[in-house]
Every structure is written in structure tokens, then in C-alpha cells.
N, C-alpha and C positions, 0 to 999 in steps of 0.2 A: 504494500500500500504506500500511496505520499505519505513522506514526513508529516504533512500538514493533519495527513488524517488521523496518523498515530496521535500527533499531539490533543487531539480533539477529542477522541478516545479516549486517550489517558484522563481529560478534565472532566469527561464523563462518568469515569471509575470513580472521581475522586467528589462527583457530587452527589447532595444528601437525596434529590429527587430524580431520579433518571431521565422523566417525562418533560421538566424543565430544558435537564441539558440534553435532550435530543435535537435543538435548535441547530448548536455546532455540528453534532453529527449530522446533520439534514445537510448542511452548508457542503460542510466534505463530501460528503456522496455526491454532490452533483458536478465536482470536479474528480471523479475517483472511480470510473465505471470499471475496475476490475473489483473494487469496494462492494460496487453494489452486484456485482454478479456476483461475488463468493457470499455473500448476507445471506441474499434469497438462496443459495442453494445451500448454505446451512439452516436456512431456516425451515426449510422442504417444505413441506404440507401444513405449517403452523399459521402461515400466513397467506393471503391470496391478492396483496395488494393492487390498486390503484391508484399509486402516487409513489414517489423517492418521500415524503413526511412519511408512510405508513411500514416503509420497510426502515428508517430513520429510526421511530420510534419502538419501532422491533430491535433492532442493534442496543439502543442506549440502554432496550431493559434485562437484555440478556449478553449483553457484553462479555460481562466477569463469566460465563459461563460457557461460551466460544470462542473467547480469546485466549487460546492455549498455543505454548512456543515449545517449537521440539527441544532449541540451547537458548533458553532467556541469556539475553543481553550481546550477543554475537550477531551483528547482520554489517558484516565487511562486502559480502557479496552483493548486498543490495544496493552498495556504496558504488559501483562501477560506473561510470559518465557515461559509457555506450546504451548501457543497458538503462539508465534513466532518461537519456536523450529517447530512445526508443519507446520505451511506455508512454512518456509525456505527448509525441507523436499521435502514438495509436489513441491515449489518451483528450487529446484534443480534438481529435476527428470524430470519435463517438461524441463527447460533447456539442460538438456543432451539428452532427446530424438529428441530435436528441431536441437540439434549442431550435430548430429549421420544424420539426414537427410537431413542436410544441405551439410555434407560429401558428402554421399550418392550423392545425387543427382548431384553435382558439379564433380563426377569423372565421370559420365554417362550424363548427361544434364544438365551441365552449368548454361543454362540462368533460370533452375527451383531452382536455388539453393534458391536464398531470398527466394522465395514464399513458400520452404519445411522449411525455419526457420520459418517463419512466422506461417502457418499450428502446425507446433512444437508445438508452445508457447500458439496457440489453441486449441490443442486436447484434452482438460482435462476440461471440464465447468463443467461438475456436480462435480468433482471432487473440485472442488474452492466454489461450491453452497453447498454441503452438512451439513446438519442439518438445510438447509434455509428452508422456505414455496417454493419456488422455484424450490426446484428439481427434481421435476419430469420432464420427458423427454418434455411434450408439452407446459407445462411454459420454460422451455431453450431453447424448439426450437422457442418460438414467442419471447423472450430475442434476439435473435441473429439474425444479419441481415441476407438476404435472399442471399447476396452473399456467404457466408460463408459452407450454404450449399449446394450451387452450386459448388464451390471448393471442392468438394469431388470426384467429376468425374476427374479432372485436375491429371494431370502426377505428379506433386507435393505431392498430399497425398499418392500417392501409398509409397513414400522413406519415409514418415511422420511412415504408417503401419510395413514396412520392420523393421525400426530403433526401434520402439515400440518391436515387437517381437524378432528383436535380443539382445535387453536388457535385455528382460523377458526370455533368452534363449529356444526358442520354433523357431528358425531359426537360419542356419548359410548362410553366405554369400559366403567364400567360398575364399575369399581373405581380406589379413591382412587391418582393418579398424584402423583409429585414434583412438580405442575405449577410449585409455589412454588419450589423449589430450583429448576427450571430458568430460571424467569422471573430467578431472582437472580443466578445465574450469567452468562444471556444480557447484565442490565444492569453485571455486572462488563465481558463485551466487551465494551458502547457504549462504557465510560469508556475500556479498556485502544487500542479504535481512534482515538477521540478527542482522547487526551492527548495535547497538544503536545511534542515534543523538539526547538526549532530547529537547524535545521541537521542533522539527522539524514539527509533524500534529498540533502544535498548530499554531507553527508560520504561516504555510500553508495554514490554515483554516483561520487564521485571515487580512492576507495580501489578499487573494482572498476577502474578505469580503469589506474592506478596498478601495478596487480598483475597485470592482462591485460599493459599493458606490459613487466614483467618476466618476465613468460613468455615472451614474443614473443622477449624476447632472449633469453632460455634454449634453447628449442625452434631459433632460427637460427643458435643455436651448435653445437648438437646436429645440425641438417640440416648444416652446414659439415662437420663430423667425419666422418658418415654418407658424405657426398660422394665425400670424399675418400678414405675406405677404401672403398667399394664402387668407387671408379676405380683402386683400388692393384689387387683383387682381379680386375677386371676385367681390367687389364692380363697380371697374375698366369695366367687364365683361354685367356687369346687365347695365349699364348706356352707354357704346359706342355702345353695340349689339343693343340696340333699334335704333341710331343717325346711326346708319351705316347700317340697314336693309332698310330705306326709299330712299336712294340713291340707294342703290342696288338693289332693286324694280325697277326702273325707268330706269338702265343699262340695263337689266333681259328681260324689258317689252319692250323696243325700240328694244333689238335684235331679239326676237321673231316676233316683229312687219314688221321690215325690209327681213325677215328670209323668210314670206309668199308669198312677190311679188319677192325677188331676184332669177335671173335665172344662173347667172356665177358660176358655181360650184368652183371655188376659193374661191370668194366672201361669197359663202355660209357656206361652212368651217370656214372661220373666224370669220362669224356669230354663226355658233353651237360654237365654239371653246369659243367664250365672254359667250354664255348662261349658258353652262357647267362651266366655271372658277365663275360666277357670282354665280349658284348653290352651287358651292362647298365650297365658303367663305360663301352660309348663313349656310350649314352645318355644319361649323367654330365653326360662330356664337353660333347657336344651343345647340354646343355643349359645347360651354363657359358658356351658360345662364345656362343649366343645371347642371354645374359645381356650376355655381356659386350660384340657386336656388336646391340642389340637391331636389329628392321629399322626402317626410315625409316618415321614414319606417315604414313596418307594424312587428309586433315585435312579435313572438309566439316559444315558444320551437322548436328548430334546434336542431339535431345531426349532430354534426361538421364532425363524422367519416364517416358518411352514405355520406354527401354532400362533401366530398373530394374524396372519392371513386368514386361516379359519374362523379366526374370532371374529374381524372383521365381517366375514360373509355372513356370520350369525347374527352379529349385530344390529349392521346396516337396516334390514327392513323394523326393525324396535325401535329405531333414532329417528328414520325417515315419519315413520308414524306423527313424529312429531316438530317435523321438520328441521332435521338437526343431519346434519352429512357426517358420516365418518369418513375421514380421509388416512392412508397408512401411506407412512414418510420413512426414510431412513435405508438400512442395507435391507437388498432384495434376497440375495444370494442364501444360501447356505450359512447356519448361526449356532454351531451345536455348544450346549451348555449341558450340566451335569444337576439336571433337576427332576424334582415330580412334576411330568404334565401335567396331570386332573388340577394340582394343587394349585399352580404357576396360572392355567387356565382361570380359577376360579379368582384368584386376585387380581387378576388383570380383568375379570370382567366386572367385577365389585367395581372397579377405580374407574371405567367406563361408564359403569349407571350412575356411580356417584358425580361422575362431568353432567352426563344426561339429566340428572335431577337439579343440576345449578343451574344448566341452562334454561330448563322448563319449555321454551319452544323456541323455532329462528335462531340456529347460531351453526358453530364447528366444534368438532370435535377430531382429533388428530392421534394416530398411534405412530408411535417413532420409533425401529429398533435401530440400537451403533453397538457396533463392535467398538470393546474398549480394551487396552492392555490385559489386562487380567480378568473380563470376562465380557459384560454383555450389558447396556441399559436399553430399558424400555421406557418413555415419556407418553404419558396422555395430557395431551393439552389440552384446552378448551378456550373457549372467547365468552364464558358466563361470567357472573359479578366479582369471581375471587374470593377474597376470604381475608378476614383483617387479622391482624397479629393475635389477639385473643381468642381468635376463633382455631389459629394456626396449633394453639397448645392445647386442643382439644380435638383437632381434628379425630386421632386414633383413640379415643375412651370409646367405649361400646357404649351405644343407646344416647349421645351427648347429643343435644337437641344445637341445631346449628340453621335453621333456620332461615335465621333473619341474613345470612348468606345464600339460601338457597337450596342450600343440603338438607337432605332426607335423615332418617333416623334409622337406626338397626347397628349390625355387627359387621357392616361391608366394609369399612377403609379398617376395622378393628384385626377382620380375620385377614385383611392385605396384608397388613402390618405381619401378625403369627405366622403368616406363610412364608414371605420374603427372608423377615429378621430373624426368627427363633428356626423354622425348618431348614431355609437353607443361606442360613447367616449371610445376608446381603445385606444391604439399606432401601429405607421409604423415606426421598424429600419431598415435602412439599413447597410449591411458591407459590405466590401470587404476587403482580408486580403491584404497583399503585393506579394506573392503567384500567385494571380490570382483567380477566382471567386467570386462571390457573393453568400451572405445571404439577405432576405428581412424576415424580422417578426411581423407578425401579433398578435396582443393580444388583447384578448375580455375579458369583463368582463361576472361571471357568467350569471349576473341579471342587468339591466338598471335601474337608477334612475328613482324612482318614483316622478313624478310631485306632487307636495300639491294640494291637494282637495280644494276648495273655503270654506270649514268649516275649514280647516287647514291653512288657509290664515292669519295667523298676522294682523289687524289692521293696517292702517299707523297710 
């Protein structure tokens, strides 16, 4: 990326409101289109914007969380004059053909003008990929979100085409365009890509590293807490569910008793009505104990990609119901991790219905699987209200009435939690920026701790 953008980045890491400083990074992106082509395609399927503000303010709030450097504070390479003359180039000409149809479009159809900048500053991937392993057409097109190519039918890319070709002089329009303002503007990006800030990818690289690490202890402080109270409640769970089934037995069994001789249909209603309410607190129950004893998994090579796809197929018509898309983002390929299916299944779809019930109707919802070092995460995002920091330390209690966010009630993000953390020792974060919506991430390890053998058993 430009210096300029690092530095814009970095003041973004370093502000209290993200959605604030998304301003400067809106600024960089629109002199930065290798910027904005790698955003959206780490952003995959989380976003589907219409504008450089809407993938802007996707960046500023997920930053710290995609700003990852293989050797913080080493980029000599990116220090080369050839190689910065050349991007600022290529850099430039996307710019001007993005600001030509953005023209365009604004004298003829207004409300397409962002989405023809936007388009602009995209038109050009292999062009940004070349001499990569990547460049061929069917690695860029699984690079790039699915929205993207969908925007090619949109009244948008047609002024994206026009602009392109009247720069190439191979069309005239036929009436006098800004061509002058955009060429000047374009040449303000070559400078703005251009100008030197030393030490700007180091400082960059190493402030994001810096502030990942403080989360990391923030987030393992918060899983410690989590722990500990969902084993308090557990315990909690295992010990009233028995003392509170015996009584409810005896409720259960007097109403059905009474249930056979009563003839007053009032009467009797009142009678189903206790049996039913008695049934449903042992199903409470039930489903406390099982929280609280989850079962043993059975643990054999899963493909994460295969088993998210299915979920998806299952989903989809239950979201649609309600007008909510689910969309799957992330590695397509092949994902083997060392988990229980049924188990893995049932938490990822917990964490699905739990987006589904924040959003209530009209919105997205996103599955995202990455291959990571040492295993495998899974993100469901959504674009519903989110969830406020009080609500965030209650998220995982069973039965915690969360409401006035959005969220439903039961043992769903409860029994996520037991599955992931306790069966096959991973993590569950949750966010939500200021914005609105939520992230939920799931991370597995490749391989499960192997128990010691009784020949591998230490002596006391």
C-alpha cells in the first residue's frame, strides 16, 4: 500500500471511535486502488458495497483484525523507486478512469455515481496481480467476492466501460467531459501514492502487532472469567436439575391425575395448561444438565468447507423465509480439522439462528471459513443491531435475556461456547463494532490433545 495509506491506518488503530476515523481511510482508498481491491477481497461476502465510504468504513472497523504482517517492521522491498514509480502509474490511471465515471455517471444517473467510483478503482485486478502465482483469471475470480461480479450487470459498470474507452481513445462521447479535472486529480494520486513517509509500513506493521497483542490478553482474560462462570453454573445446573425434577414429577403427575376424571372444560384447560408448563421447565432442565454434562465427542477428520456448505444449503431456505441471505465467504477448497461433526454442526448453527434472530427480517448474514497457522476459523457475521459491551459479558450465560439487542433466549450461543471451548479446546469471540452488526469467531485447533497413555503416565 502508499505510505500515505499506512499512515492513515495506523491513526485509525490509534482512534477511540473507528466510524469517526474512517474519514482518512475513505481519503486513502481513493488514491490506493490496490487498497481497495485487497479490503473487498478480505472482506469476501461480509460486505456488498456501493461506494469507497462503505468499504472505508469496513476497513476502519476491522483493521486490527486484517492487518497482519508476515516480519513486522521490515518492508526495504517496498522501498524500491522502480517499483513505486510503477504502482503510482498503474495507480493513477485507475484513479482517472474511476473519476471519468464517476463524471459520467453523475450527469446521466446521479444516484450511480459512488458505485461507478467505486467499480473504477476495481477494474484493474490482474493488472495489480501480475507476475503473482495468482493471475490467472480463475485464481482472481475465487480472490474476489461474489458480489463484485455480480456488479457487472449494474448500470454502474456500463460508465466504468465508457470512461475506460474514452481514455484509450477508441470512443467519443460526444459532449465536453471534465477530462482535465480528472487527469489532474488522477496526477494529484500518482504524487499522494508516491510520497515517501519513512518508516510509515514499519510503524504500521508494528502498532497493529502491538494492539493484536493486547487484545489477545484482553479476550484470554475474558475467556478465563467466561470459564469459570459457565463451570460455576454448570455445576449450579447438575445439582438443582436433579432437586427440582422430583417436585416436578409430583406437579406433572397430580395434573394428569386430576386431568382423567375432570369434566368442566375450563377446568381442564388449566389442567393441560400446568402439565404443558411442568413439561417445558423439565425440558429447561434437560437442557441445562446437558449443558452442563455436555457428551464426550467423537473426534475423526472433518472438512470444515464441505460441513459449512451443507449448512448453508440447510439454512438458506429458514433465512430466506425471512428475508435474510446467507452468503459463504472465505476458503473453498478442502479444510480438514480434527473435530466432532454432529457437535461442530450444531454450534455453528446455534450462532446462525442467533444472527437470524438479531436481525429479525431484511438484512445479511455471512459464513466465512480461513485456514489459519495452526488450524481453522469460522466467522458468522451479520449486519443486525450488534450488541453493547454489557450485553457482550452475557452473551454465553444460558437462558440471559438479551433482548433489547435483538437476541432470542435459550442454551444456543451457551452450548456454542461447551462445544468449541470445553470439547475441542478452541475459542468463541465475539464483536460488535459501534456501526452496528456483529462478528462471532470460531477457532479450532488442527489436531486435539492427545491424552498420555498409562505407559506415558509419570509415576507419583
Amino acid at each position: 500500500m502508499a505510505d500515505g495509506s499506512a499512515a492513515a491506518l495506523a491513526q485509525c488503530l490509534l482512534a477511540a471511535d473507528p466510524d469517526r476515523a474512517s474519514g482518512g481511510v475513505e481519503t486513502a482508498l481513493l488514491s490506493d486502488p490496490p487498497l481497495v481491491l485487497w479490503t473487498v477481497a478480505r472482506a469476501g461476502a461480509a460486505i456488498a458495497p456501493r461506494g469507497v465510504r462503505e468499504v472505508a468504513q469496513w476497513l476502519a472497523r476491522h483493521a486490527l483484525e486484517v492487518l497482519r504482517f508476515d516480519e513486522p517492521g521490515d518492508d526495504e522491498a517496498d522501498a524500491d523507486p522502480a517499483v513505486v514509480r510503477a504502482c503510482a502509474d498503474r495507480a493513477a490511471a485507475d484513479v482517472e478512469t474511476a473519476l471519468l465515471a464517476e463524471a459520467l455517471a453523475r450527469r446521466d444517473e446521479p444516484d450511480t455515481a459512488a458505485e461507478a467510483l467505486l467499480l473504477g478503482l476495481l477494474g484493474n485486478p490482474a493488472g495489480w496481480l501480475a507476475g503473482k502465482p495468482t493471475t490467472n483469471a480463475a485464481s482472481i475470480e475465487r480472490l474476489l467476492p461474489a458480489w463484485l461480479a455480480e456488479a457487472a450487470a449494474r448500470p454502474a459498470s456500463r460508465y466504468v466501460a465508457r470512461a475506460a474507452a474514452m481514455l484509450a481513445g477508441q470512443a467519443a462521447d460526444g459532449i465536453e467531459e471534465p477530462l482535465a479535472e480528472c487527469r489532474r486529480r488522477a496526477q494529484d494520486a500518482r504524487r499522494r501514492w508516491s510520497q515517501p513517509m519513512p518508516g510509515a509500513g514499519r510503524a504500521l506493521a508494528a502498532l497493529a502487532a502491538r494492539l493484536r497483542r493486547l487484545a489477545d490478553l484482553e479476550q484470554r482474560f475474558q475467556e478465563t472469567l467466561d470459564a469459570e462462570k459457565l463451570a460455576a453454573m454448570a455445576e449450579f445446573a447438575a445439582g438443582a436439575g436433579h432437586e427440582i425434577n422430583n417436585p416436578l414429577a409430583v406437579i406433572a403427575g397430580r395434573a394428569q391425575l386430576f386431568l382423567q376424571d375432570e369434566t368442566d372444560p375450563e377446568r381442564r384447560r388449566g389442567l393441560a395448561l400446568i402439565n404443558a408448563q411442568a413439561k417445558r421447565v423439565w425440558e429447561m432442565i434437560a437442557d441445562m444438565r446437558l449443558f452442563a454434562r455436555p457428551p464426550k465427542p467423537s473426534f475423526e477428520p472433518t472438512d470444515l468447507a464441505a460441513l459449512v456448505d451443507r449448512l448453508v444449503e440447510e439454512l438458506s431456505p429458514e433465512m430466506a423465509q425471512q428475508a435474510v441471505s446467507l452468503a459463504r465467504g472465505g476458503a473453498a477448497g478442502p479444510l480438514v480439522v480434527e473435530a466432532d461433526p454432529v457437535q461442530i454442526v450444531v454450534a455453528l448453527r446455534a450462532m446462525c439462528r442467533n444472527s437470524l434472530e438479531a436481525i429479525g427480517r431484511d438484512g445479511r448474514v455471512a459464513i466465512e471459513l480461513d485456514e489459519t497457522p495452526g488450524g481453522a476459523e469460522i466467522r458468522v457475521v451479520d449486519d443486525g443491531p450488534g450488541f453493547s459491551d454489557e450485553v457482550r459479558r452475557h452473551l454465553f450465560d444460558p437462558y440471559y435475556s438479551a433482548r433489547q439487542a435483538g437476541r432470542g433466549l435459550g442454551l444456543g450461543l451457551s452450548k456454542c461456547w461447551r462445544i468449541v471451548v470445553t470439547n475441542h479446546h478452541g475459542r468463541v469471540d465475539a464483536q460488535s463494532p459501534p456501526g452496528g452488526g456483529s462478528s462471532f469467531t470460531v477457532t479450532l485447533p488442527r489436531t486435539q490433545p492427545r491424552a498420555p497413555s498409562p505407559a506415558e503416565t509419570p509415576p507419583l
